[in-house]
C-alpha positions as a Markdown table, in Angstrom:
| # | Residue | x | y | z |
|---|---|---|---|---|
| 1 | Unk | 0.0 | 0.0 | 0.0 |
| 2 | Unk | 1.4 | 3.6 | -1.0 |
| 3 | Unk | 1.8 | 6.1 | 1.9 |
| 4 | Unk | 2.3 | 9.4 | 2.9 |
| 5 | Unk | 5.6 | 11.0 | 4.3 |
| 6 | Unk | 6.3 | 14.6 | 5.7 |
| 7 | Unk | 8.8 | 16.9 | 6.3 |
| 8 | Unk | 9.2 | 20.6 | 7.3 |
| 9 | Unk | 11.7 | 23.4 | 7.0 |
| 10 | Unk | 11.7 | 27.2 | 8.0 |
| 11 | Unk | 13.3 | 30.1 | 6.9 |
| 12 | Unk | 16.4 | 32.4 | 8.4 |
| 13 | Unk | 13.5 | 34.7 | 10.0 |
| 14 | Unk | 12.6 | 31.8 | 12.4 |
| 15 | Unk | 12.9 | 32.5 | 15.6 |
| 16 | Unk | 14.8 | 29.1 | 16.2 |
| 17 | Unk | 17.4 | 29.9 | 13.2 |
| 18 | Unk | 17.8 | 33.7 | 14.2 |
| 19 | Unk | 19.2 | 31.8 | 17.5 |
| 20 | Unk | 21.0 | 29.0 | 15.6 |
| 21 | Unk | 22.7 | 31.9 | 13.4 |
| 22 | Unk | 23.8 | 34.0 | 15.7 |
| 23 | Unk | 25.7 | 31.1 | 17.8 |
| 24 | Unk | 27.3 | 30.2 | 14.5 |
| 25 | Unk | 28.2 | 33.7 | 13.8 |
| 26 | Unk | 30.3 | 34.1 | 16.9 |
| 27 | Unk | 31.8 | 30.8 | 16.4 |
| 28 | Unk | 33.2 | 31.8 | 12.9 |
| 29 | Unk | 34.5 | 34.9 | 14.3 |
| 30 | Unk | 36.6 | 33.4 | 16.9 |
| 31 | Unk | 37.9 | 30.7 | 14.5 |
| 32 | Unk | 38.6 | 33.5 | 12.0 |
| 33 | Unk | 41.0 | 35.0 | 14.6 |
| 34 | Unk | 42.0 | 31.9 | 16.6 |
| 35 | Unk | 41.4 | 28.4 | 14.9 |
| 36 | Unk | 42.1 | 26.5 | 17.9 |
| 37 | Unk | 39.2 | 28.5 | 19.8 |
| 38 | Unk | 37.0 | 26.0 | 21.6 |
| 39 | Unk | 33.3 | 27.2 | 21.8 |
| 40 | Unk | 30.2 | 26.3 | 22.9 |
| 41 | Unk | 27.5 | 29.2 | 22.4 |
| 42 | Unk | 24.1 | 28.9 | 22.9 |
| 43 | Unk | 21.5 | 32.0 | 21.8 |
| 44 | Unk | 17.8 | 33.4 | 22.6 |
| 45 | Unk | 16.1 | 35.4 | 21.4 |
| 46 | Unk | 12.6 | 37.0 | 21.9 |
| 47 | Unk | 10.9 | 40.5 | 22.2 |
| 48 | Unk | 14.1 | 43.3 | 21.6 |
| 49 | Unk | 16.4 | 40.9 | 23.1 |
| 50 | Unk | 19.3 | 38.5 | 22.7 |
| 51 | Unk | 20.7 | 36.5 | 25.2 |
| 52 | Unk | 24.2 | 35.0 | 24.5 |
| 53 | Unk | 25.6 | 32.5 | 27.0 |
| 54 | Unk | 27.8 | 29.9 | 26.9 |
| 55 | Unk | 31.5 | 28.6 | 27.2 |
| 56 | Unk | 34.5 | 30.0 | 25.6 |
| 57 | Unk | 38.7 | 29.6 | 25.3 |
| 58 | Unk | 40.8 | 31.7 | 22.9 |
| 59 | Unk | 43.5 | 33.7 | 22.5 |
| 60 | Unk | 41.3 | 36.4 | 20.6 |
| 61 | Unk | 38.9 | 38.6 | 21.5 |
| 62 | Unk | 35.1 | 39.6 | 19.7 |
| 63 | Unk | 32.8 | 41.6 | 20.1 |
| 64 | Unk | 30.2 | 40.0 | 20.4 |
| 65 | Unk | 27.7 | 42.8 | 20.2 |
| 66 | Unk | 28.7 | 43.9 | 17.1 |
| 67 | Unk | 28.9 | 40.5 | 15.6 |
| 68 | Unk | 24.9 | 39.7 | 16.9 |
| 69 | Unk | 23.8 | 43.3 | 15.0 |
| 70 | Unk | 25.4 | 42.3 | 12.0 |
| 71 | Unk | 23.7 | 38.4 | 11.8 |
| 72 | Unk | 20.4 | 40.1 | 12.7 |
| 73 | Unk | 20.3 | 43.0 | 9.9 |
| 74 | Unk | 21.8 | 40.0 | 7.2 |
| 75 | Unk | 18.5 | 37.9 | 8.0 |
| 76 | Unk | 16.5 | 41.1 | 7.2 |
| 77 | Unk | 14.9 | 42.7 | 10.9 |
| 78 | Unk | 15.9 | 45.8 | 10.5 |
| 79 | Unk | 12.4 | 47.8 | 11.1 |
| 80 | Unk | 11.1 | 48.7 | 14.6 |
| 81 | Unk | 7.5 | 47.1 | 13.6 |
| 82 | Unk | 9.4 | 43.9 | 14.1 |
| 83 | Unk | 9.5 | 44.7 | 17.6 |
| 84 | Unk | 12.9 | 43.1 | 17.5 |
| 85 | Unk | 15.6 | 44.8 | 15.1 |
| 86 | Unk | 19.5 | 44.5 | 14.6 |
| 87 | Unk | 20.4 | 48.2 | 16.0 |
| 88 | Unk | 17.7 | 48.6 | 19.0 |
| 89 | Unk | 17.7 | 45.3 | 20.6 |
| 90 | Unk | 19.3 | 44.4 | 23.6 |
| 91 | Unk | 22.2 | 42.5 | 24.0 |
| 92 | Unk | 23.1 | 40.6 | 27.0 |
| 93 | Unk | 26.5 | 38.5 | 27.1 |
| 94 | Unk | 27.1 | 35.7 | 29.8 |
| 95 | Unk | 30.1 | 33.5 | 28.1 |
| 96 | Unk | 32.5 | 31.8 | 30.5 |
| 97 | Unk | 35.8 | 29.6 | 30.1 |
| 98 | Unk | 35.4 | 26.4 | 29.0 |
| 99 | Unk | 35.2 | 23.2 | 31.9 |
| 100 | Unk | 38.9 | 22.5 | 32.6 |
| 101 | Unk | 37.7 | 19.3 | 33.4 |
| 102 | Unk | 35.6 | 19.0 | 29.6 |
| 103 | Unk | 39.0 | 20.6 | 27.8 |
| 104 | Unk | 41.2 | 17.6 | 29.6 |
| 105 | Unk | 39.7 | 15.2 | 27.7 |
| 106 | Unk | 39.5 | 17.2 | 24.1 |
| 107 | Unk | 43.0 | 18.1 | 24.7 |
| 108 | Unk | 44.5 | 14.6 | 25.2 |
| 109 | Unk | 45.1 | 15.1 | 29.6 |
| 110 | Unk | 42.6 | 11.9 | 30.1 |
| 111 | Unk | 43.7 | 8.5 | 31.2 |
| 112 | Unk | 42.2 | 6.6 | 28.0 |
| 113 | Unk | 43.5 | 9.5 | 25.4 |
| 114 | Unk | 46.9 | 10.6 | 26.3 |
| 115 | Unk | 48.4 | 12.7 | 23.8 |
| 116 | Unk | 45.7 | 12.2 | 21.7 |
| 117 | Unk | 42.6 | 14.3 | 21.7 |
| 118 | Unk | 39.6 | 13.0 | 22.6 |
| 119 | Unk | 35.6 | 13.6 | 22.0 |
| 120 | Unk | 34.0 | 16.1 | 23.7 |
| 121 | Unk | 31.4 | 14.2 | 24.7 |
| 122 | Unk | 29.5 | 11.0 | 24.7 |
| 123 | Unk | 26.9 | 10.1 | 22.7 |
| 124 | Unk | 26.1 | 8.9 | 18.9 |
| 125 | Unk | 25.8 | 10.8 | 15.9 |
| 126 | Unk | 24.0 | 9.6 | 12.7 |
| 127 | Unk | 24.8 | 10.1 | 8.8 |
| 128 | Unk | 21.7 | 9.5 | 6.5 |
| 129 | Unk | 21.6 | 9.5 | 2.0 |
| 130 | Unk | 20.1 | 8.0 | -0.4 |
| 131 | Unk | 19.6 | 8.1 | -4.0 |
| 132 | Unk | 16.0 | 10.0 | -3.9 |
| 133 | Unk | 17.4 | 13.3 | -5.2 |
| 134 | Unk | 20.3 | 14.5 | -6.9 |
| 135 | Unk | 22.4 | 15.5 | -3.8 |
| 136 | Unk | 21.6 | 12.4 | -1.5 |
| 137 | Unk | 18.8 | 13.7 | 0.3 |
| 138 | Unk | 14.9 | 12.9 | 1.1 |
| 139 | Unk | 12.9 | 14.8 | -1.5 |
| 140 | Unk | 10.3 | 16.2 | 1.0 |
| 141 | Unk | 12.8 | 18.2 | 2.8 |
| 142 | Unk | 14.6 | 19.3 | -0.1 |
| 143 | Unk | 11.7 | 20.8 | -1.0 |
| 144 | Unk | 10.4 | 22.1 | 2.1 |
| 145 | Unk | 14.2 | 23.8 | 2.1 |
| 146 | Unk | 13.8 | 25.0 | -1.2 |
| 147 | Unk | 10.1 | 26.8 | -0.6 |
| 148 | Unk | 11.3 | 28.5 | 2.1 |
| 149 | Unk | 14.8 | 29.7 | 0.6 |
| 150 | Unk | 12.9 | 30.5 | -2.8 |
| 151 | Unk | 10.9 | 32.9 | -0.7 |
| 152 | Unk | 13.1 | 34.3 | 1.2 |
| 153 | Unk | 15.2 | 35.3 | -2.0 |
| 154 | Unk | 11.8 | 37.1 | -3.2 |
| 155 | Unk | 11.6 | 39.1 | 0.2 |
| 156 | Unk | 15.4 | 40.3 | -0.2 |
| 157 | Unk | 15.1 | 41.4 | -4.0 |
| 158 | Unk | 12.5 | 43.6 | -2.9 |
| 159 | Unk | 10.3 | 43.7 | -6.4 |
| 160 | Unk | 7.6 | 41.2 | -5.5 |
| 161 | Unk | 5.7 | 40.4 | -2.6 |
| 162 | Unk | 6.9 | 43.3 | -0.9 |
| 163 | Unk | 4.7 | 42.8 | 2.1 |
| 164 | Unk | 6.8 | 39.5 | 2.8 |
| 165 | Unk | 8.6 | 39.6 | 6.8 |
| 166 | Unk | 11.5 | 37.5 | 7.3 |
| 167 | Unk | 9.4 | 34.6 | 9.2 |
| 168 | Unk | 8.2 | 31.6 | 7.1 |
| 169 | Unk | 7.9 | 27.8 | 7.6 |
| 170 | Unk | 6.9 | 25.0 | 5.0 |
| 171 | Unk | 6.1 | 21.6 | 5.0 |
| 172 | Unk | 6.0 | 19.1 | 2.2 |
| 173 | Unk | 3.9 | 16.1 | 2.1 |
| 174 | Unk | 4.8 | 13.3 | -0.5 |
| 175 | Unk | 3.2 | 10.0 | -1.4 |
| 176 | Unk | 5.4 | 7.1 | -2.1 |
| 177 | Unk | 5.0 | 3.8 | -3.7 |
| 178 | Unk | 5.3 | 0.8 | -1.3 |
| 179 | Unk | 8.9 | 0.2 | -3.0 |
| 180 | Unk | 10.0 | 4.0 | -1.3 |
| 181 | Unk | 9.4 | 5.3 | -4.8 |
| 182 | Unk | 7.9 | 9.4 | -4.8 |
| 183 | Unk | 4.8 | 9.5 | -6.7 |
| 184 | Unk | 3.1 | 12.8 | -6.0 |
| 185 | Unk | 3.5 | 16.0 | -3.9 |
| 186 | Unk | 0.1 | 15.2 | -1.8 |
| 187 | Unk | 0.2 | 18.8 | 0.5 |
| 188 | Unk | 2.1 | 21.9 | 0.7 |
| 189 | Unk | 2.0 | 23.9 | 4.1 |
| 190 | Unk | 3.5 | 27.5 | 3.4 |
| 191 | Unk | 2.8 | 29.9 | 6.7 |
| 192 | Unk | 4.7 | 33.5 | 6.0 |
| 193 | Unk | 4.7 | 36.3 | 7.7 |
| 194 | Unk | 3.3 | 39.6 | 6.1 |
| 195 | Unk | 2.5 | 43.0 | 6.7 |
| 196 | Unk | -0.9 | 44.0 | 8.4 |
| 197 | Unk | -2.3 | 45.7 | 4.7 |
| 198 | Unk | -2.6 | 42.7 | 2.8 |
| 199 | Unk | -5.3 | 40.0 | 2.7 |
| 200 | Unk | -4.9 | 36.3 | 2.5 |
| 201 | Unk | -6.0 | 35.8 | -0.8 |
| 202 | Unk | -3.4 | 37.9 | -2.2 |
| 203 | Unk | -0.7 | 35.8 | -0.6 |
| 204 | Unk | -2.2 | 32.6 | -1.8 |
| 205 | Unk | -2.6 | 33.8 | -5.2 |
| 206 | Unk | 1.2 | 35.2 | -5.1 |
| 207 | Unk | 2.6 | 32.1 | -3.9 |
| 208 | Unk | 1.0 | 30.0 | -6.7 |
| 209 | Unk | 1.8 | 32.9 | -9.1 |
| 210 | Unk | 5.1 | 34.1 | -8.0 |
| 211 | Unk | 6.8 | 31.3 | -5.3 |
| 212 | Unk | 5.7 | 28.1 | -7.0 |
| 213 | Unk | 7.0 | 29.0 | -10.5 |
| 214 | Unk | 10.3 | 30.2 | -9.6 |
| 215 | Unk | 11.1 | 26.8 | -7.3 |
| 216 | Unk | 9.6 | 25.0 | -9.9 |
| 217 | Unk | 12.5 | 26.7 | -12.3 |
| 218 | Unk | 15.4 | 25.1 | -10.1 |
| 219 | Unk | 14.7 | 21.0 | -11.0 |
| 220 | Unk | 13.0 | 19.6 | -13.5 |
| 221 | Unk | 11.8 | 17.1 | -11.3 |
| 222 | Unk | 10.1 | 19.9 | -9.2 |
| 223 | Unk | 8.4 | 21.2 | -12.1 |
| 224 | Unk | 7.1 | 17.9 | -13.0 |
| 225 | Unk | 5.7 | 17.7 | -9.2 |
| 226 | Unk | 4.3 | 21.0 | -8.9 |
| 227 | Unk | 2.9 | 20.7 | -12.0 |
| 228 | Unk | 0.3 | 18.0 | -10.5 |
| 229 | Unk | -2.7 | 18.4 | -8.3 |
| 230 | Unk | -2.1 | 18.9 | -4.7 |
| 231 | Unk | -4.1 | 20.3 | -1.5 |
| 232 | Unk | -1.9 | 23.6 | -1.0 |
| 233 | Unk | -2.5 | 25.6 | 2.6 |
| 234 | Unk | -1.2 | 28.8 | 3.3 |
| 235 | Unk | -0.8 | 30.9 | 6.2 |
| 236 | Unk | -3.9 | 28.3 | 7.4 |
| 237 | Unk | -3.7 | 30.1 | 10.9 |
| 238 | Unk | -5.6 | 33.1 | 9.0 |
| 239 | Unk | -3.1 | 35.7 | 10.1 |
| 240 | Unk | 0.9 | 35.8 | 10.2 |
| 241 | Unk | 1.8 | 39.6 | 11.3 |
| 242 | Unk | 2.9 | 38.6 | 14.5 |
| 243 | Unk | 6.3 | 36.7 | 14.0 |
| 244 | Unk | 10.2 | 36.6 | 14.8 |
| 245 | Unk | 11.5 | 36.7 | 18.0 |
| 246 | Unk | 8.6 | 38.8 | 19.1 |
| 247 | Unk | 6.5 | 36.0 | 18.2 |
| 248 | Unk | 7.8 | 33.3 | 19.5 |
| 249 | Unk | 11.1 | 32.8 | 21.4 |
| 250 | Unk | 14.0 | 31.4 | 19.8 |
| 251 | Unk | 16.4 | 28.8 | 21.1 |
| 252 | Unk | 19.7 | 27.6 | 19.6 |
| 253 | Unk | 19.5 | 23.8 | 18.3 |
| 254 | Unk | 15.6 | 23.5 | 18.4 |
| 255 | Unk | 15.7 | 23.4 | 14.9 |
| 256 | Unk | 17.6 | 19.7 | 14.4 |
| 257 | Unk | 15.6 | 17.4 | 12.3 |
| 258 | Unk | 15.4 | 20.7 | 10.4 |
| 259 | Unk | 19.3 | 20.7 | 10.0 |
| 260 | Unk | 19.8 | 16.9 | 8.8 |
| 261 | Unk | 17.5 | 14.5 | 7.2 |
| 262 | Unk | 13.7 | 15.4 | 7.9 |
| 263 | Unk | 12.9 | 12.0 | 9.9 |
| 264 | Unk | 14.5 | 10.2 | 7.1 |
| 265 | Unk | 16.7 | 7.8 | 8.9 |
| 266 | Unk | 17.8 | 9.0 | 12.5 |
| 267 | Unk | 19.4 | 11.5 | 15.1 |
| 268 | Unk | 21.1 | 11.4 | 17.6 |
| 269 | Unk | 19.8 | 14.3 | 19.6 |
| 270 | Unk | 22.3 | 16.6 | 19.7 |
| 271 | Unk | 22.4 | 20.1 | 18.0 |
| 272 | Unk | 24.8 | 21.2 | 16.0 |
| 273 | Unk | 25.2 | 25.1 | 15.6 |
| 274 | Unk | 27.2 | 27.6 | 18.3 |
| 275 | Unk | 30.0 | 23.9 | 18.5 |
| 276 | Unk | 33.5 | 24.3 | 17.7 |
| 277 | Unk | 34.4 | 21.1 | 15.7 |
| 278 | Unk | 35.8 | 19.3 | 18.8 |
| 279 | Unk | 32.3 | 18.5 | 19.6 |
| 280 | Unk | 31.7 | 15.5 | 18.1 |
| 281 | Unk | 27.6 | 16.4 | 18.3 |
| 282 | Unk | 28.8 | 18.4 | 15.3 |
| 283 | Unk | 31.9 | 17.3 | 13.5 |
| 284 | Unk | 31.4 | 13.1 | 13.6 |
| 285 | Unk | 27.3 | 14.3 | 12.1 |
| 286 | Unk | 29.2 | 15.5 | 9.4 |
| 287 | Unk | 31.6 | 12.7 | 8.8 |
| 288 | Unk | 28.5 | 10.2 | 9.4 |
| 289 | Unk | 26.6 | 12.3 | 6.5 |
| 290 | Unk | 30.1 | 12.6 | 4.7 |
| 291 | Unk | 30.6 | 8.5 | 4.8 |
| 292 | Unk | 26.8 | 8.0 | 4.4 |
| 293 | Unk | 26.6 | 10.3 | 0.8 |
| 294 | Unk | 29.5 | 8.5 | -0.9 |
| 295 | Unk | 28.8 | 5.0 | 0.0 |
| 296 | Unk | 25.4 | 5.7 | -2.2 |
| 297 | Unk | 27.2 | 7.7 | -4.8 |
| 298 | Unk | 29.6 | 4.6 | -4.9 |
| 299 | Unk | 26.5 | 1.9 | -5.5 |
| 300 | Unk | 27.3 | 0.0 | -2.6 |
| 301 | Unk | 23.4 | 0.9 | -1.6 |
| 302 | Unk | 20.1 | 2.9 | -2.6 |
| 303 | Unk | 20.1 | 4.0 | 1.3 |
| 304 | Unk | 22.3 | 4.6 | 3.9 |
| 305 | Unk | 22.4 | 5.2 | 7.1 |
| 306 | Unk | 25.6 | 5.9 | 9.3 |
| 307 | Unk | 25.6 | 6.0 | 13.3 |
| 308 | Unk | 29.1 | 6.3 | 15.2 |
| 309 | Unk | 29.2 | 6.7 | 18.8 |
| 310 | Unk | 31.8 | 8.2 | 21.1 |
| 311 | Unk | 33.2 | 8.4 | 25.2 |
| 312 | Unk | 33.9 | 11.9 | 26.3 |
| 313 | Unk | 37.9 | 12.2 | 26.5 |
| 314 | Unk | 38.3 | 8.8 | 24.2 |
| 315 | Unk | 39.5 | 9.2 | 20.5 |
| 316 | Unk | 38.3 | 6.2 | 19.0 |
| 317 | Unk | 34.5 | 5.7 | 18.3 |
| 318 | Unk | 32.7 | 3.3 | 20.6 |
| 319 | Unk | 30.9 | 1.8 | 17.5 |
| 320 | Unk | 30.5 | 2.0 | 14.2 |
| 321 | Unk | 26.9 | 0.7 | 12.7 |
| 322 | Unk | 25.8 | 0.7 | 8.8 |
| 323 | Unk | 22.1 | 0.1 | 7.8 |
| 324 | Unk | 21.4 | 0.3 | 4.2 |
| 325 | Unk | 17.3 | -0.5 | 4.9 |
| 326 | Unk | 17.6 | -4.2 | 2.8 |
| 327 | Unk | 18.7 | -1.5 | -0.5 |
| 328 | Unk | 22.2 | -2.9 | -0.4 |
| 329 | Unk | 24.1 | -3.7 | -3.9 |
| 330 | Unk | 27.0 | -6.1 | -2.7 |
| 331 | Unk | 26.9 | -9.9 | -1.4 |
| 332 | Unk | 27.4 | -8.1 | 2.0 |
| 333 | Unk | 25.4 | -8.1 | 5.8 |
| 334 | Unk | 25.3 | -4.5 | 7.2 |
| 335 | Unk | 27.7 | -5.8 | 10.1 |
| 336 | Unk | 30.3 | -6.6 | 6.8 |
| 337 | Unk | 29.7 | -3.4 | 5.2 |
| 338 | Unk | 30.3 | -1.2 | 8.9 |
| 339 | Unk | 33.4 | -3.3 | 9.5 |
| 340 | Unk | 34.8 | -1.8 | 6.1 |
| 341 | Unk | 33.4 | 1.6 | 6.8 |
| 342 | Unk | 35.5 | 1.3 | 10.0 |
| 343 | Unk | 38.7 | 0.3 | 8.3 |
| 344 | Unk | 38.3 | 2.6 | 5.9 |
| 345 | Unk | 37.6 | 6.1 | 7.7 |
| 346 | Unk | 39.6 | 7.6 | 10.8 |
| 347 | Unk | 36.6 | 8.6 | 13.0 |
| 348 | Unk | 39.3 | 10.3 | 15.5 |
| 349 | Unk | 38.0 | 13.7 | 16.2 |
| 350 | Unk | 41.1 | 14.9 | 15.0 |
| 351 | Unk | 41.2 | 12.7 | 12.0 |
| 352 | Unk | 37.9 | 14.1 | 11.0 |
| 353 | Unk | 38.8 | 17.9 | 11.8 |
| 354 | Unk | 41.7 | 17.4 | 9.4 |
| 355 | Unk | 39.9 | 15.3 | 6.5 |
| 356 | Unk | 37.0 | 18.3 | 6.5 |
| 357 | Unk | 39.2 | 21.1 | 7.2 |
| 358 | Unk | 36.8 | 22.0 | 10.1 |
| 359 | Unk | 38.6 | 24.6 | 11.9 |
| 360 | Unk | 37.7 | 27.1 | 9.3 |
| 361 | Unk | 34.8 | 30.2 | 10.4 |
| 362 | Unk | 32.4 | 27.7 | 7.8 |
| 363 | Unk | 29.9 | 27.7 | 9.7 |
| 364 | Unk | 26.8 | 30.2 | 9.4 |
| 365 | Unk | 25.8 | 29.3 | 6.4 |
| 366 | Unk | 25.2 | 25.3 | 8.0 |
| 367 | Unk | 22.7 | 26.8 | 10.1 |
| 368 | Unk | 20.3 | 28.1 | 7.5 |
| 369 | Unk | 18.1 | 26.0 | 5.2 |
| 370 | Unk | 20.3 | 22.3 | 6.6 |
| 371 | Unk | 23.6 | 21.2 | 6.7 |
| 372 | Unk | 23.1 | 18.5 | 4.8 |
| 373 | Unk | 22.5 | 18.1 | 1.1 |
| 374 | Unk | 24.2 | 21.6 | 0.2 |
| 375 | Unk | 27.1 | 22.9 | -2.5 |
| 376 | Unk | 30.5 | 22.1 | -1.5 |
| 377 | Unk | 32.0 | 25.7 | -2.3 |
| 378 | Unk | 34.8 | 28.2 | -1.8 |
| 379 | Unk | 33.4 | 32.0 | -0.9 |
| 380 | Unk | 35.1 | 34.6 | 0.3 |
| 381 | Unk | 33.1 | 35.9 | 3.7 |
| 382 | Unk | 33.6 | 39.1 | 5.7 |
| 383 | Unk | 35.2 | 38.8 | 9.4 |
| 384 | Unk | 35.8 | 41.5 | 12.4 |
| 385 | Unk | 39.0 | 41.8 | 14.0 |
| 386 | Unk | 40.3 | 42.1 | 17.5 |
| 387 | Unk | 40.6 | 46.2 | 16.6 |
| 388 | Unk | 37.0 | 46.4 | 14.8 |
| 389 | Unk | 38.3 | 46.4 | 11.1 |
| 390 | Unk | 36.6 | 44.1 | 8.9 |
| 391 | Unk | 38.9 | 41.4 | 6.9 |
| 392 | Unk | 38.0 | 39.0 | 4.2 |
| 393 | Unk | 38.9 | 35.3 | 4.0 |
| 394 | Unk | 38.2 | 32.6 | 1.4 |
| 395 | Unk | 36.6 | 29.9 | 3.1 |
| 396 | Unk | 35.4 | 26.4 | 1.8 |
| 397 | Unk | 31.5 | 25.5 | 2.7 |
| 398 | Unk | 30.2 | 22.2 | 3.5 |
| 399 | Unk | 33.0 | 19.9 | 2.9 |
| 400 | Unk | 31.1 | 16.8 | 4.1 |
| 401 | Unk | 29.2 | 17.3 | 0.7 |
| 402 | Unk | 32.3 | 16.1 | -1.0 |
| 403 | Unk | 32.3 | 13.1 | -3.4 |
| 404 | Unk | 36.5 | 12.3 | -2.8 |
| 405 | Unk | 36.0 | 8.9 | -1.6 |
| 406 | Unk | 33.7 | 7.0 | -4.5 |
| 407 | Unk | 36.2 | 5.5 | -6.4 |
| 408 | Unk | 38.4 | 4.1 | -3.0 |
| 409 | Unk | 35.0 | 2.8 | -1.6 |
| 410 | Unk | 34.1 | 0.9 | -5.5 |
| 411 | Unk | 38.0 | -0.3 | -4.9 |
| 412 | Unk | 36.8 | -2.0 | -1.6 |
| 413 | Unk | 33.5 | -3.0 | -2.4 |
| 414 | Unk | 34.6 | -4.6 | -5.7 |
| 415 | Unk | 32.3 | -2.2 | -7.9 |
């Protein structure tokens, strides 16, 4: 029997993303400056206010003020109406030195990691792909991703829709075969935030005139989708003025289903954004997704799904499991498959740090529209120095989305 599968996204206005930004934001600054900084920054936000807590060691200094202003005008609340905006809000700052006892472990003091340095923390961290879509990810929430970003691109050009705030959420409902093949886009949930002088009807007419068209113009497959029949809901509430931080208060990591896979596959539960790359909540996600995406490009499965599992203070993983959903392409079990996986990536936290280049300020940009399924690219990005002055650096983007490893893993597979 065919059946039904969801997933969601929201925009950068989100109150849970403003958070999630601005915790990346000050993580890429202190990397720009000091890439060993260790950091651990958690944001919230709500009415005219940002609260910034959390646990840092470096040998450079930010200020972290002007670093919040800046992430907040970039996402677009820059009018008082908003009852929170970059240059009026208030700031309050409550970061701290890292545990000694936490930074004896990542730095190699412990008893099981001498010399070598360890996770920092316990827990297990999942890598999910499959062949669905052209970059290895579940097709609702590339879409639900794309509907948001789409729009949010319409709000900053400024020439439609111009009654568009930066809050906006969508959800994508698909129908699949009962092989796991999509069918049919069943429901799209679009909720936007808007100025007070517009009527519902006009957004509902401008996001099948304006929004839908221009996502439709970024796949061929999602032309061929939205081109079907489907129950389409907007702002079903009745009203969206209300929105943003003022709305609703924002968290950093709220958002983490959001960030990875959708409900495809699994998570592990911890967030990602505002954690240096010592954290292996953050960095060993990224080499799961990393080991997870070429295994499918390879041919080794359809589906893939990667957990690794870590001690605090211990470098190697507890475990390493593989479960390719009975989609698997070799004369393999899933125990055979993660034994290879094992022997063929260094899951050190370390070993990943260097593979991914993770200490550079890459980070922002994760925690906006996922971390997974995005372009592997060098840009050059702006950063604010110890004496106020802006600098630029080239930095490389999402280098988890790399394909390097398909032709070593059809070596060891025998493709």
């Amino acid at each position: 029997m065919n059946y039904l599968f969801t997933s969601e996204s929201v925009s950068e206005g989100h109150p849970d993303k403003v958070a999630d930004q601005i915790s990346d934001a000050i993580l890429d600054n202190f990397l720009a400056l000091d890439a060993q900084s260790h950091v651990a920054c958690e944001t919230m936000v709500t009415t005219g206010q940002v609260v910034v807590a959390g646990e840092v060691s470096s040998e450079k200094y930010v200020d972290i003020q002007r670093v919040v202003r800046k992430t907040i005008a970039e996402i677009g609340y820059t009018k008082s109406a908003y009852k929170f905006e970059a240059e009026s809000c208030g700031i309050l700052t409550a970061l701290h030195e890292q545990s000694a006892d936490i930074a004896r472990g990542v730095d190699g003091q412990g008893t099981e990691n001498v010399g070598e340095q360890g996770a920092g923390d316990q827990g297990m961290m999942f890598g999910y792909a499959s062949d669905e879509t052209e970059n290895y990810m579940p097709l609702t929430l590339d879409l639900a991703h794309t509907l948001v970003y789409t729009l949010a691109r319409v709000r900053k050009e400024g020439k439609e829709m111009l009654y568009l705030r930066p809050d906006s959420k969508s959800q994508v409902t698909m129908e699949y075969s009962v092989t796991g093949e999509p069918l049919r886009i069943d429901t799209i949930v679009l909720s936007t935030q808007h100025d007070e002088d517009v009527t519902q009807e006009q957004i509902k007419e401008d996001v099948r005139r304006i929004l839908l068209p221009r996502v439709a113009t970024r796949d061929a497959r999602y032309a061929e989708l939205l081109s079907g029949d489907f129950k389409l809901l907007v702002n079903p509430t009745g009203n969206f003025v209300i929105g943003g931080p003022h709305g609703d208060t924002g968290l950093t990591g709220r958002k983490i289903i959001v960030d990875t896979y959708g409900g495809r596959g699994a998570h592990g539960g911890g967030a990602f954004s505002g954690k240096d790359p010592s954290k292996v909540d953050r960095s060993a996600a990224y080499a799961a997704r990393w080991i997870a995406k070429n295994m499918v490009a390879a041919g080794v499965a359809k589906e893939v799904l990667v957990q690794i599992s870590y001690a605090i203070g211990v470098a190697k993983p507890v475990s390493v499991c593989v479960n390719t959903y009975g989609t698997a392409k070799v004369q393999m079990s899933d125990g055979e498959i993660a034994q290879k996986v094992n022997e063929m990536f260094d899951l050190r936290p370390q070993a990943i740090i260097d593979a991914l280049k993770l200490k550079q300020p890459m980070y922002v940009e994760s925690a906006r529209y996922g971390h997974m399924g995005r372009t592997n690219e060098v840009v050059t990005k702006r950063f604010i120095d110890e004496n106020g002055q802006v600098f630029e650096r080239e930095v490389e983007l999402f280098t988890w989305e790399k394909l390097d490893r398909v032709a070593e893993i059809r070596t060891k597979f025998g493709l």
